[in-house]
N, C-alpha and C positions, 0 to 999 in steps of 0.2 A: 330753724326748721326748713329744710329744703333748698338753702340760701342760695348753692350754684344754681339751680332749676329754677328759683328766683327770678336772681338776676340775669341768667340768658332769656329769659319771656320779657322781663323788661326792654334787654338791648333788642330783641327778634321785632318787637311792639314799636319802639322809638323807632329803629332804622328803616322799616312799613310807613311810618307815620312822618316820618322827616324826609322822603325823597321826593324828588321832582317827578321823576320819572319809574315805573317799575319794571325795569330791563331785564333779559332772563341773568346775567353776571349778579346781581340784588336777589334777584328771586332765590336761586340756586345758596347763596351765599345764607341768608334767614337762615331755608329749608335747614344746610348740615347742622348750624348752631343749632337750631332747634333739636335735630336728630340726636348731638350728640348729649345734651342737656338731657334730653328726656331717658335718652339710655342709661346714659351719669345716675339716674335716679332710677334706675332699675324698671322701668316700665316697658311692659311687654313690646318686642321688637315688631310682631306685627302690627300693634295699634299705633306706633311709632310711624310704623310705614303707612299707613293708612291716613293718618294725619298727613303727612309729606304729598302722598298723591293727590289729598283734597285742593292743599292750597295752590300745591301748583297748575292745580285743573281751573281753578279760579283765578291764578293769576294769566294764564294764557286762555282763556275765555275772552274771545273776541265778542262776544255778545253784550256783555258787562263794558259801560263806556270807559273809558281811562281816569279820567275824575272821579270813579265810583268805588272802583278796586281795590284802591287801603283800606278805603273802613271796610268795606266786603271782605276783605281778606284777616282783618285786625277783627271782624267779629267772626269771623268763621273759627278763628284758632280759639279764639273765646268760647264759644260754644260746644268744639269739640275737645277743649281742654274740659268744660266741667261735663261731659259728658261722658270720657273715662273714666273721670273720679266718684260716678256713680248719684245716684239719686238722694234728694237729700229725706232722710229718716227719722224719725225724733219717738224718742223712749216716751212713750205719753203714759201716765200715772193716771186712771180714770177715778175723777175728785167723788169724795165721801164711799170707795170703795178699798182695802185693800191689795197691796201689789206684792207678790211672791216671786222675787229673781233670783236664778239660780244662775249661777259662774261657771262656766268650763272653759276647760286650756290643758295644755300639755305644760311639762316642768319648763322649768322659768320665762315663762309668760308673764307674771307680776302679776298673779290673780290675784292674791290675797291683798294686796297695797292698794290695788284696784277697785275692791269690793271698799274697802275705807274711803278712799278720794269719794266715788260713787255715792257713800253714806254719809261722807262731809257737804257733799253739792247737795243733797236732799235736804240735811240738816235743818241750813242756812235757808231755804226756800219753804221752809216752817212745817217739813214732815216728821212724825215720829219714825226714827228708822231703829232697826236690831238688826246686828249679825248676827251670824249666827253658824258656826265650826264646824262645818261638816267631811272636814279633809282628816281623815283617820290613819293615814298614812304615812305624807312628808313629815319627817321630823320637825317636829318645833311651829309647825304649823298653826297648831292652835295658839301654840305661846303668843308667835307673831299676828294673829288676827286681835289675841286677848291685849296687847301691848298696844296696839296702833286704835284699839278703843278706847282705852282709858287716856291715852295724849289725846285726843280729839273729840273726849266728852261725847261719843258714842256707842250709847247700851250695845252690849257681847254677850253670847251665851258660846262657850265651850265645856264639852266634858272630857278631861283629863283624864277619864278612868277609864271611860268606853271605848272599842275599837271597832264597834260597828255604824257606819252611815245612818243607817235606817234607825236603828235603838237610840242613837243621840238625839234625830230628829222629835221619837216619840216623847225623850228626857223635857224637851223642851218645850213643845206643846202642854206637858204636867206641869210645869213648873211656870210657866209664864200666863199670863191672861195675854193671849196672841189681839184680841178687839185693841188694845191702848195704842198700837202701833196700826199707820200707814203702811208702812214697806219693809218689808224684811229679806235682807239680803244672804243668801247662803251661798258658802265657799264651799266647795269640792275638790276631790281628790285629782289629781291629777297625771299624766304617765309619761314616758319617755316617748309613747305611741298609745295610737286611737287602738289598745287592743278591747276583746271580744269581752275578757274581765269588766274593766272601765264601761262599756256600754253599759252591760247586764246592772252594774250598781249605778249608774245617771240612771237610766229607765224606769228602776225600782223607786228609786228617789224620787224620779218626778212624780210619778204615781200619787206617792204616800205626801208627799210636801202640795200638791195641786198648785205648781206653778205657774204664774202668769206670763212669764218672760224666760226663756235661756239664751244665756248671751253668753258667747264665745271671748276669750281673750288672747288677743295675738301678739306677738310683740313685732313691732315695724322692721326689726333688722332681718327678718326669715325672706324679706323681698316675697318673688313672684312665687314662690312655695308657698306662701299666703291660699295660695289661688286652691293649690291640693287639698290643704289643711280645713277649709273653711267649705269645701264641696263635699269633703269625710264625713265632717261634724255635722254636718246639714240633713246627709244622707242618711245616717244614725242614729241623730237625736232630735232631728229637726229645729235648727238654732234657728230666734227669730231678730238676731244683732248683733253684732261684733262690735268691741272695744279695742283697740291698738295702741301698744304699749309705745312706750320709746321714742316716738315721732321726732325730739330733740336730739336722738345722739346717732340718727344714721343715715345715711344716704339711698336707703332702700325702701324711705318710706313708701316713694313713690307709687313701687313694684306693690308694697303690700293695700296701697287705697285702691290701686286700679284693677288688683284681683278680687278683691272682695266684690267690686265694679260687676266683673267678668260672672261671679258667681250667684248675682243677685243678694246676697248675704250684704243687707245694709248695714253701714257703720255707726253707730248709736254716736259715739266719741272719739275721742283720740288722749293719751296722755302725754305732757310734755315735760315733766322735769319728776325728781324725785318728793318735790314738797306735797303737800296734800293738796293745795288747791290746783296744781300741776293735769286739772283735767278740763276740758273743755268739747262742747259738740260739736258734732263733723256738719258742717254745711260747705258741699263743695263750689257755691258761688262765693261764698266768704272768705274762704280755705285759698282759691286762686285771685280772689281779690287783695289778698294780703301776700300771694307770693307777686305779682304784679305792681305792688309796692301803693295800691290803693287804702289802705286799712281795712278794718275790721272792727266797725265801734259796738253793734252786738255782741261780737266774744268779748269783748273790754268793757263792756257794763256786765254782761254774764260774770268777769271774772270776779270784778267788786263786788257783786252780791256775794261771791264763795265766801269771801272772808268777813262778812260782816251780815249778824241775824237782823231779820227784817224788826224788829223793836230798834238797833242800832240808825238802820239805815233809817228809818221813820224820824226818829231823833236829830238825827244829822242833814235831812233834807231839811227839816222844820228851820234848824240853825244857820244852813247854808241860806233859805230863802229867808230869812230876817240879814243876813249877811254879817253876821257876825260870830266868830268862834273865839273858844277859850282856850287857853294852852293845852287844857287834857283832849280838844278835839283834835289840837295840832299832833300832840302824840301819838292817837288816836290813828290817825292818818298814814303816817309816815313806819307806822305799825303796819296799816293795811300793805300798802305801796312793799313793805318788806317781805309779806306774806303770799303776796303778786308774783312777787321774784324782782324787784326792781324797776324803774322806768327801761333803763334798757332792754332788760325782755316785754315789756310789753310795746314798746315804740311803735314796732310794726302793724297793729293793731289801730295808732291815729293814721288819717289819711294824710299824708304827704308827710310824714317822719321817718317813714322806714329809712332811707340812707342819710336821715341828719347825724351829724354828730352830737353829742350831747354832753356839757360838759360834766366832767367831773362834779360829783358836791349839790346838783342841782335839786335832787330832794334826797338826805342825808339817809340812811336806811342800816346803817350799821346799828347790831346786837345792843353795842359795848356803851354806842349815844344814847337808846335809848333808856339803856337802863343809868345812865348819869342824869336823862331830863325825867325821869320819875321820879329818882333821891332830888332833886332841886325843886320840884313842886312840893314836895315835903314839908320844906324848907320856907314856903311863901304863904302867905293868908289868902283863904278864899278870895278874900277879893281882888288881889293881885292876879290868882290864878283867873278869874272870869275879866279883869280887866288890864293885861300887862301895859295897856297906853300908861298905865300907874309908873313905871321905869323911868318912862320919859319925863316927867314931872318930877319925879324925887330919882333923882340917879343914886344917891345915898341907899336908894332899896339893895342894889345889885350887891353893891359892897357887904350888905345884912343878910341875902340869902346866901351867897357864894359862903360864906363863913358857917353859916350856918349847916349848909349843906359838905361842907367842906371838897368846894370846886375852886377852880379859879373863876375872876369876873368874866374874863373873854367866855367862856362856858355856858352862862348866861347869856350874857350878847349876844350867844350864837343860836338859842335856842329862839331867844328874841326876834332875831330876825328872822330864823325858819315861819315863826309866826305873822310876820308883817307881808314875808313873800307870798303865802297862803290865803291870807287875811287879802292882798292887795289883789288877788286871785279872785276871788269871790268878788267880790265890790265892784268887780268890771272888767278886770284882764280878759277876759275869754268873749263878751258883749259884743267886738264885734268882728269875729270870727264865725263865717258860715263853716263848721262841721262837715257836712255835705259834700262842701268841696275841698278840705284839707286843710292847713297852715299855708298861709304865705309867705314867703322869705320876707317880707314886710310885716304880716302880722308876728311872726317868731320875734324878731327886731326887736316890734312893744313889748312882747310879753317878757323875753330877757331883758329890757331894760327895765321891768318893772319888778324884775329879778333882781336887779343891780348889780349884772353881770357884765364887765367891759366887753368882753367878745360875745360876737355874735354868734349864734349857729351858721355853720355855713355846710350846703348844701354837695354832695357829690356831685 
């Protein structure tokens, strides 16, 4: 996400904070990097130049002592970085009431995928949610809302037969007791353009649905067009959020967080990959904390809650603080971690890992493992499965389940020790590591050696 605009704030941060002296040849040198980083990412040339004039007003500011001017200068960029990216916003769901969202976008914006992610994050955080089809238009439309309900055990209402907005709405008010559910999300039609048609039916819609929220949906690659798009919709249907599609596959995210910025139109979230839990909230001290290469441990416990319901997480806190797991938590886990998108995508998220390398293999995530360590738990007695210390005492087991499940022994082994590395995890690997302040290349050390990993992480 972002990655050159990243790491040119990083080096812009470092070469501020590591000089002796800050001479105008340093000053000048920052500023371009910065400039062209920030254009790199499509962000409005004015606020770009605006930034530029600040710092060098403050770095040639004889009033400010010389000893004072890095971090004066290092917090100035800091603050006028999260101050393009706009205020931070949060979608609040007011408890023991109902909330009615209504989606708009022009065509391929990823509304409908959207509205799912959307009803997956509520899910898991113990809301009753329904979609609910109200795009009578795009082809297939409803298919695809009705499809990405049923993979993600998220009640759907479509009518296949109706082609009016409004009549489907009333279908489903008949047919549903609307009281069961918290939130109900409704997908809409959408156009090539904001024309006068498209109004006239959102208008009518919102009327007759009495919704609580309309949130726009953008997708990050339209850049600083963002900024038109989201002034249209404001001006015409009065949006109270924006969601931003794509943030993983472009380089214009920039352009589109900083218009929305320009527009007042807060960003509720951002989406980053194609999976379902692929959505997370916009907070833009967070957002430039993680492109700064400081993490982001809010969005990274936000993420683990996506995939795992709070009976889960209840469960597995209960297990974690007794410190002991059983093979189906390990699987369990390594399930979750797959559904994350992997430790590498989330790396960026611990504080001080974003440029580590990570080796291969470090926590196993592929399809094809996990479904060989569910046929092998098959294969083993409960009590093997709640105590595999049982292997180590009778290695004759290994030889009985591998047969039985028909694996080979290393297969075992390996599941084995995914379990022991976890296991050793819990018991105290992380104990004395302040969070707060990141990993250190000495605490990584322990915790790979407790991996029983010969190489170490090492650091860019």
């Amino acid at each position: 996400m972002l990655e050159k605009l990243g790491e040119a704030l990083r080096k812009a941060r470092d070469k501020l904070a590591n000089a002796l002296f800050l001479d105008k040849n340093l000053v000048e040198s920052v500023v371009k990097e910065l400039q062209r980083a920030l254009i790199e990412a499509d962000v409005n040339i004015i606020l770009v130049k605006d930034i530029s004039d600040k710092i060098k007003k403050a770095a040639y500011d004889e009033r400010i002592k010389e000893i004072e001017k890095k971090e004066h200068i290092i917090k100035l960029l800091h603050d006028e970085l999260v101050k393009i990216l706009g205020e931070y916003k949060t979608l609040e769901l007011p408890s023991g009431k109902q909330s009615r969202i209504m989606f708009l976008g022009l065509y391929g914006a990823g509304k409908t995928t959207t509205i799912a992610k959307l009803g997956n994050w509520y899910s898991k955080r113990g809301k009753k949610v329904i979609m609910v089809g109200l795009d009578v238009h795009r082809p297939a439309a409803k298919e695809q809302l009705e499809q990405l309900g049923k993979k993600n055990n998220i009640p759907c209402f479509v009518d296949f037969d109706e082609t009016d907005a409004v009549k489907t709405w009333k279908k489903f008010e008949k047919k549903h007791d609307l009281k069961k559910y918290d939130l109900i999300l409704v997908d809409t039609a959408g156009r090539h353009t904001l024309d006068k048609e498209l109004i006239k039916e959102i208008k009518e819609l919102n009327k007759e649905i009495k919704t609580t929220e309309t949130i726009l949906v953008m997708p990050a690659d339209i850049g600083q067009a963002a900024k038109k798009q989201a002034s249209e919709f404001q001006e015409a249907l009065k949006i109270s959020g924006v969601i931003i599609t794509r943030m993983d596959s472009t380089a214009k995210g920039g352009g589109a967080l900083t218009a929305c910025a320009e527009t007042k139109a807060g960003v509720y979230y951002i989406t980053t990959g194609e999976k379902i839990n692929d959505i997370e909230e916009f907070n833009p001290e967070s957002f430039l904390s993680r492109l700064l290469g400081m993490g982001d441990l809010q969005a990274l416990i936000e993420k683990i809650r996506s995939v795992t319901d709070e009976y889960q997480q209840e469960k597995m806190q209960k297990r974690l603080e007794e410190g002991k797991l059983s093979l189906e938590d390990v699987i369990e886990q390594v399930k979750s971690m797959n559904q994350i998108g992997g430790f590498d995508k989330i790396k960026g998220m611990i504080p001080g890992l974003g440029k580590a390398k990570i080796p291969e293999g470090m926590l196993e995530s592929q399809q094809e493992k996990i479904a060989k360590w569910e046929h092998i738990l098959k294969s083993m007695t409960k009590e093997e499965r709640e105590n595999p210390e049982l292997f180590d005492k009778q290695t004759s087991r290994i030889g009985r389940v591998a047969k039985g499940a028909g694996v080979n022994n290393s297969d075992i082994r390996a599941l084995l020790k995914q379990y022991k590395m976890l296991q050793d995890l819990v018991k105290g690997g992380m104990t004395d590591m302040d969070m707060s302040k990141g990993f250190s290349q000495k605490q990584m050390q322990r915790m790979m050696k407790k991996f029983g990993k010969k190489k170490m992480m090492r650091f860019k």
